[in-house]
KESE-142030 format. One line per field, with one value per residue (C-alpha): residue number from 1; x, y, z; residue in one letter. Coordinates in steps of 0.05 Angstrom, whole numbers, plus 32768, in hexadecimal, padded with zeros to 4 digits. Layout:
# residues N
vexba [NUM  ...]
px [X  ...]
py [Y  ...]
pz [Z  ...]
roba [A  ...]
# end
This chain:
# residues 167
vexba [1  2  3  4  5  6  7  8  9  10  11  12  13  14  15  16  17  18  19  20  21  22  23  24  25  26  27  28  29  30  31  32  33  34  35  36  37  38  39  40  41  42  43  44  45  46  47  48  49  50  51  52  53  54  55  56  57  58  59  60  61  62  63  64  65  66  67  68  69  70  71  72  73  74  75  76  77  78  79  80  81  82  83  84  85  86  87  88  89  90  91  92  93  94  95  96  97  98  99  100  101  102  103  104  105  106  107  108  109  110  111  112  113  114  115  116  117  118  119  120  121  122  123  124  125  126  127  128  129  130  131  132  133  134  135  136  137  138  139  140  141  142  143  144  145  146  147  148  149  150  151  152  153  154  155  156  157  158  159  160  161  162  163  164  165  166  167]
px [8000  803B  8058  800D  8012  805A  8043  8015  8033  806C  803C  800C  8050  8064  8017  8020  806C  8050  8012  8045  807E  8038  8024  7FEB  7FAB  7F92  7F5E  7F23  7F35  7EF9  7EF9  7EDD  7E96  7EAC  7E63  7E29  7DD5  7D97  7D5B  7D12  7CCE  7C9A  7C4E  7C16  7BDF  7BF8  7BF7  7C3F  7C51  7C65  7C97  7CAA  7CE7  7D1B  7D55  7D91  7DB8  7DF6  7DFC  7E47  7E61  7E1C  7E21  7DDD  7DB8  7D7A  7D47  7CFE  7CDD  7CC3  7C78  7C81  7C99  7CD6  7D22  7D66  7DA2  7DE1  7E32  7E27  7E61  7E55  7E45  7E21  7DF2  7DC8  7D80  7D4E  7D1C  7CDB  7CAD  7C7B  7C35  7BF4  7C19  7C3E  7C92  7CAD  7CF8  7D20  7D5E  7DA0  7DA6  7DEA  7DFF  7E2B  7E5A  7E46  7E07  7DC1  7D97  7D4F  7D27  7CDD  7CA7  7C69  7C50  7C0F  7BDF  7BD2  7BA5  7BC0  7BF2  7C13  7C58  7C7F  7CC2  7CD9  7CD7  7CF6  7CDA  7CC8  7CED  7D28  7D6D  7DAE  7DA0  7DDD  7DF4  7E18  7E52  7E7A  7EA8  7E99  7ED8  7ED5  7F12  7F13  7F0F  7F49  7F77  7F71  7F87  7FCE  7FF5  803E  8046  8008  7FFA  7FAC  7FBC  7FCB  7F7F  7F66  7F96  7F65  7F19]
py [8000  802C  8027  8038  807A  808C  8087  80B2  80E0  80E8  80F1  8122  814A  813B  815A  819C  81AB  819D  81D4  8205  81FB  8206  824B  8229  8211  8214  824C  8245  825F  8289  8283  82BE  82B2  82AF  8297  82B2  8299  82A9  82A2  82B1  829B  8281  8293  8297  82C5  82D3  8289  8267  8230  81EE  81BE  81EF  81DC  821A  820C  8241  8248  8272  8292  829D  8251  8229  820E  81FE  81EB  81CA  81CF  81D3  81FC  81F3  81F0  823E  8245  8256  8245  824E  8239  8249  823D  826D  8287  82D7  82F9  82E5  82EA  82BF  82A6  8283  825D  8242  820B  81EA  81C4  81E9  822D  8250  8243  828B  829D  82DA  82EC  8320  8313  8326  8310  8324  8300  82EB  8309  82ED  8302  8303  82F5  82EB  82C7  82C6  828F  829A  8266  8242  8265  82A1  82A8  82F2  82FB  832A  833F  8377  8384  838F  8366  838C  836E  8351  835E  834C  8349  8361  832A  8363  8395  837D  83A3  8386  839C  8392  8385  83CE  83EB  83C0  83D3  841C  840B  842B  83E6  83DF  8396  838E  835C  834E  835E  83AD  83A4  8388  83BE  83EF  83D2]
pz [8000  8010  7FC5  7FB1  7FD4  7FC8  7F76  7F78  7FA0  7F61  7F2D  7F5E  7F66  7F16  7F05  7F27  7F14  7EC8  7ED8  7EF9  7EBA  7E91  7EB0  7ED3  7EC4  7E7B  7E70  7E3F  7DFF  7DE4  7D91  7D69  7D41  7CF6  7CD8  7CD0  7CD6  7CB4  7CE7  7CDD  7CE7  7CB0  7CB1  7C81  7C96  7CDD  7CF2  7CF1  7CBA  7CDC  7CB3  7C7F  7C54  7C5A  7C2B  7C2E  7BEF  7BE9  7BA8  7BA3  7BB4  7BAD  7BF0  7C0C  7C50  7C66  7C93  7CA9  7CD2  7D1C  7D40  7D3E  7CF5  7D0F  7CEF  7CF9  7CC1  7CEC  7CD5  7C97  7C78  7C7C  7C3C  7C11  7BE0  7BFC  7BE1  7C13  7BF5  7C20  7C0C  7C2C  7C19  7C0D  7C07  7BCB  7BCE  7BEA  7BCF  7BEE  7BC5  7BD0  7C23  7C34  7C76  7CB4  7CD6  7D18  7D0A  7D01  7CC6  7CD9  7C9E  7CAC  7C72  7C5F  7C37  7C11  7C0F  7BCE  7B9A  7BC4  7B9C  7B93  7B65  7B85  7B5B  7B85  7BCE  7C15  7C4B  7C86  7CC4  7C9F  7CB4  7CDC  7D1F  7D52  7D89  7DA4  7D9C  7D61  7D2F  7CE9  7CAC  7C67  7C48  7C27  7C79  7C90  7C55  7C61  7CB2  7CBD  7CCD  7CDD  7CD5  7CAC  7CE3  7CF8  7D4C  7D2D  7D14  7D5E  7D8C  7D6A  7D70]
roba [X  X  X  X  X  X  X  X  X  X  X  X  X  X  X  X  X  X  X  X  X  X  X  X  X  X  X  X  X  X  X  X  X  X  X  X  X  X  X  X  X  X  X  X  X  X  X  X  X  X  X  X  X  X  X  X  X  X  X  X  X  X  X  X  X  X  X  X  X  X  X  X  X  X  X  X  X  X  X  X  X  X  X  X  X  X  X  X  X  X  X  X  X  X  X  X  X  X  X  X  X  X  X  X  X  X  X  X  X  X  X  X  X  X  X  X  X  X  X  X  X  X  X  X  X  X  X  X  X  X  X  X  X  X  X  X  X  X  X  X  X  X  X  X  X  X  X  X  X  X  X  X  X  X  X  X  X  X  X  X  X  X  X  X  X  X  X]
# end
């Protein structure tokens, strides 16, 4: 029993000179948001639209996602690369398919893009149009560059950090 105890003793004394050589105990690394999300909810006369198919189709690479919508109508398509053009188009039975084109999103930003879906023999063409309500929506203070704001910053080493000592 006494050889039990003197082991562990070594590697309890082993463990904390490795933590102290370290600098101590690790500390969670927090990573920076580099997608974007289109959210939004999907009604036809006021009443939500259950089981909707939502498919997200970005323009420039022709990457797409999938999905339907809840009880409430509502949907969510997360890990989106920011930019865009985007084009959302919602389907579902009984109602007439609803496409939204030119949505340009923000990184770490959620687009809110509510839909109505007219019922069949309901059916209005609409060519032109802003939807009222649509938009990014802000998770907070962020600083958001295009790549024409970050060449004009003075930079000594050209070196992102001379970008971050700034915001």
């Amino acid at each position: 029993m006494g050889s039990w105890i003197m082991k562990f003793s070594y590697l309890l004394a082993a463990s904390v000179a490795t933590v102290s050589l370290v600098g101590g105990l690790a500390a969670p690394v927090m990573a920076q948001e580099t997608t974007s999300n289109i959210a939004g909810t999907v009604s036809s006369a006021g009443a939500p639209v259950a089981g909707a198919a939502v498919e997200v189709l970005n323009a420039a690479t022709g990457a797409r996602s999938r999905t339907t919508t809840s009880q409430s109508g509502a949907f969510t398509v997360t890990g989106l690369r920011p930019g865009g053009p985007y084009t959302v188009t919602v389907s579902a039975p009984g109602y007439v398919n609803s496409q939204v084109t030119d949505i340009s999103t923000i990184v770490a930003q959620t687009y809110n893009l509510p839909i109505d879906l007219p019922a069949e023999g309901d059916a209005i063409v609409v060519t032109a149009t802003r939807l009222q309500g649509a938009g990014s929506i802000s998770q907070g203070p962020a600083t958001v560059l295009g790549a024409e704001q970050i060449a004009r910053i003075p930079s000594v080493n050209r070196d992102i950090r001379d970008l971050a000592r700034r915001d």
